[in-house]
Phi, psi and omega in degrees: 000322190225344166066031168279138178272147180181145211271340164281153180286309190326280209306329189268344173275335127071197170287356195255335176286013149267003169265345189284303187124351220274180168188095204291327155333062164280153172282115178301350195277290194240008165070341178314143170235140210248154167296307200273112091043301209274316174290340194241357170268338189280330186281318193278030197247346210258332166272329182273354166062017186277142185251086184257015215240038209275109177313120183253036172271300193235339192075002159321148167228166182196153190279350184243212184222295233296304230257352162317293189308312236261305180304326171321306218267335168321346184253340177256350158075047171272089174222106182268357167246118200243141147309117169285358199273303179251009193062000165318120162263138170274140144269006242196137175258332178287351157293279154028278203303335192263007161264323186291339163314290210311332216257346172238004161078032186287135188232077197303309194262127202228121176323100194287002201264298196240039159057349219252153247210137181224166176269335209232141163321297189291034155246336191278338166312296173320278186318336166333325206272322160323318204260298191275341175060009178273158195234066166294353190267077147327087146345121171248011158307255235251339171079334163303113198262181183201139180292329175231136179304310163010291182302316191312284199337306194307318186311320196265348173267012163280295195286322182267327176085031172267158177244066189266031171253139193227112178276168214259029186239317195233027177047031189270142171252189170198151173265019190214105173300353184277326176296327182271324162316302200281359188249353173305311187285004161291320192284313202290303187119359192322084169299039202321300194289089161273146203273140160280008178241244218267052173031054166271151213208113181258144166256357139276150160279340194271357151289322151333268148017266161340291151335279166333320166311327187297296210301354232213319176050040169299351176070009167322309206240129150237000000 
């Protein structure tokens, strides 16, 4: 099919199931099935929750060899993969390939609900949730759950009542960056939430909001 060559028989049978397609290797857990023997002892580490795999730098464990190799270069500060557009370097090459998107605007993965189109698998994941309402991230205070962990983290500085976002002009803290983003614009002046009637300018949207009842003359807001 490819006329590739190889000095084992093992080694050319193979190499022909990526053209057959077969994959004789199944998981008894979820039946996913592997070409490689090798590929289907690394897969079953994800149900058994075993990690054999150990940094012998940090002690990090990990479930492949593959995510071992890939975590190593952070301590040798490795990045043999470059942009040709900006010279950005990677260690990792499927980050590369999934940085070269922003520059050709490619957007492979797409959204079955709503059609809307991502550069990155996780992010089409993410959104996914929007549609499906699930909330996999759990409080374990409060049980109150959230679709990104992000949110979970913030959430979770309500119950301990750390503030580690600090602003850098009057040292005021906060547990929430988005609460440090809006109070930042009393020091910048920034007014992002402009009115559409009569172009009045806010640095909050629930001021904005608000604002919109004149025009509107619902008698809400007075």
């Amino acid at each position: 099919m490819c006329n590739k060559a190889f000095r084992k028989k093992s080694n050319l049978i193979i190499h022909q199931r990526i053209h057959s397609g077969e994959k004789p290797y199944a998981c008894h857990v979820c039946n996913k099935s592997f070409s490689l023997k090798r590929n289907l002892k690394s897969h079953e580490y994800i149900h058994s929750g075993e990690s054999p795999y150990i940094c012998d730098l940090c002690n990090k464990a990990f479930s492949r060899q593959s995510s071992l190799i890939t975590h190593q270069h952070i301590h040798i500060d490795e990045h043999p993969y470059i942009c040709n557009v900006c010279n950005k370097a990677f260690s990792v090459k499927s980050n590369l390939i999934r940085h070269k998107r922003i520059h050709n605007d490619e957007r492979p993965y797409i959204c079955d609900v709503c059609t809307k189109a991502f550069s990155q698998q996780s992010n089409l994941i993410t959104h996914q949730r929007i549609h499906s309402g699930e909330k996999p991230y759990a409080c374990h205070v409060c049980n109150k759950s959230f679709s990104l962990k992000r949110n979970l983290k913030s959430h979770e500085y309500i119950h301990s009542g750390e503030r580690p976002y600090i602003c850098d002009v009057c040292t005021k803290a906060f547990s929430q960056q988005s609460n440090l983003i809006t109070h930042h614009r009393i020091h910048s002046g920034e007014q992002p939430y402009i009115c559409n009637v009569c172009n009045k300018a806010f640095n909050q949207r629930s001021s904005l909001i608000r604002h919109l009842h004149i025009h509107s003359g619902d008698g809400v807001y007075n």
